[in-house]
C-alpha positions, 0 to 999 in steps of 0.5 A, a space after each residue: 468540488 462534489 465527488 458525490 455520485 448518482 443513485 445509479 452508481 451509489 450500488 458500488 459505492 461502499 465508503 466515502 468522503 467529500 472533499 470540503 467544497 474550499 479544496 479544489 481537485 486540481 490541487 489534489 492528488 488522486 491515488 487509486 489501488 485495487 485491493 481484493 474486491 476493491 477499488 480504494 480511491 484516496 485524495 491527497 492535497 499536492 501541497 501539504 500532503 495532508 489527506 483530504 477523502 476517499 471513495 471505496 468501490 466494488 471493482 467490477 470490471 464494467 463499472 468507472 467511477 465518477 471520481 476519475 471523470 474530475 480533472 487533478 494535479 496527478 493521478 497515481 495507480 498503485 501496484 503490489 505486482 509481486 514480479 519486481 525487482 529493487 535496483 539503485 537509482 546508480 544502477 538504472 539506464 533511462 527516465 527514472 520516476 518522479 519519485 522521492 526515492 533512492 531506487 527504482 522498481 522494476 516490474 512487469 506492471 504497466 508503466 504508469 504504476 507505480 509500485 509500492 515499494 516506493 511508499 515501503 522505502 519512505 516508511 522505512 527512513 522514519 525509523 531506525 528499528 526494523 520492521 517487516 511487511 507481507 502482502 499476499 497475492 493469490 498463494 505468491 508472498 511478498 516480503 519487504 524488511 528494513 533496518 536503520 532507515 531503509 530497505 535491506 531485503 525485498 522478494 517474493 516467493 510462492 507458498 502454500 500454507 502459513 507455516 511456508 509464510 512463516 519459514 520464508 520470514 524467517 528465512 529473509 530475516 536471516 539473510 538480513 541478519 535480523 533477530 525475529 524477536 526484535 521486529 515488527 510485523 505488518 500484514 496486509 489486508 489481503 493477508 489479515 484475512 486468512 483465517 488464524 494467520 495473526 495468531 499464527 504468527 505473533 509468538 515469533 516476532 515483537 509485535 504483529 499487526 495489520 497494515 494501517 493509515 497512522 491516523 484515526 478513522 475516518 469512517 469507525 464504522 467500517 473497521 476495515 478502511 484503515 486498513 484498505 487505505 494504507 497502501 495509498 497511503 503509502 505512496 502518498 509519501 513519496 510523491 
């Protein structure tokens, strides 16, 4: 089916992919986030998982995009709230997520969001090394470290500048008795963009680099749509 849109919407529309005619929608899953001055929508098969397209919008408050006007196997509306807190599956009363994870998230976000937490979780069991992510949220950081296959420390915390960010890193890998040097660091894009702060940042740790999708883009001439596509992404695997 055609996800294109009429020259009316086209004004908001900043990338995009159709999804091959064969692929019907009510196979797909829809995964929608808002990053920044975003609206990143990306489709997944429900089978394979494998992805299929993405729309990248402006959002603005007024406008819907055609894509949620289609009929799919799920939609998921992805939230980076840094009001959350990680509890064991053992420790949680009540209908838990269908999602594959040993944990749940508590936040404040809607109840029909899921956190990307979850996403975080299922990165952090296909590697043994430790690794760290931060996303920034007006001045609130939030950071998610794993060792050995899972999550071991997840918090946010108020900042001001980039020497606040660094030291709160610092500080959380010390509670998760992690050396710096032997970890890496993903930013997020709303992170990647504060002036100097991958420059900042790169002497104390292995490797420092932006969020990405772990696959080529779709669109090289828009250098950012790996990037604002990694949290869907994410969720995607879990799910």
């Amino acid at each position: 089916m055609n996800l294109s849109v009429n020259n009316e919407n086209k004004k908001n529309v900043i990338a995009e992919r159709i999804v091959d005619e064969g692929i019907p929608l009510n196979l797909c899953n829809l995964f929608v986030s808002v990053i920044d001055e975003f609206k990143v929508f990306s489709l997944y098969s429900a089978l394979s998982k494998t992805f299929v397209g993405y729309k990248v919008v402006l959002n603005e408050d007024e406008y819907i995009d055609p894509i949620l006007n289609q009929t799919y196997n799920a939609i998921y509306s992805i939230t980076s709230n840094p009001d959350f807190e990680i509890v064991p599956k053992g420790f949680v009363s009540g209908k838990s997520p269908e999602i594959d994870a040993n944990f749940n998230v508590d936040t404040t976000a809607i109840t029909n969001e899921i956190h990307l937490a979850y996403g975080l979780g299922k990165l952090a069991q296909s590697s043994e090394n430790a690794k760290i992510w931060i996303f920034t949220h007006a001045q609130i950081l939030s950071i998610f470290i794993a060792n050995h296959k899972q999550l071991v420390f997840a918090n946010s915390f108020n900042y001001n500048d980039q020497t606040e960010i660094l030291y709160f890193i610092i500080n959380a890998l010390s509670i998760a008795q992690i050396n710096q040097n032997e970890a890496d660091l993903f930013i997020d894009y709303s992170a990647s963009k504060k002036f100097g702060l991958i420059e900042f940042l790169e002497p104390y740790f292995k490797s420092v680099s932006k969020l990405s999708v772990p696959f080529e883009n779709p669109d090289p001439e828009i250098e950012n749509l790996p990037y604002l596509l990694s949290i869907n992404h994410m969720v995607s695997l879990c799910v």
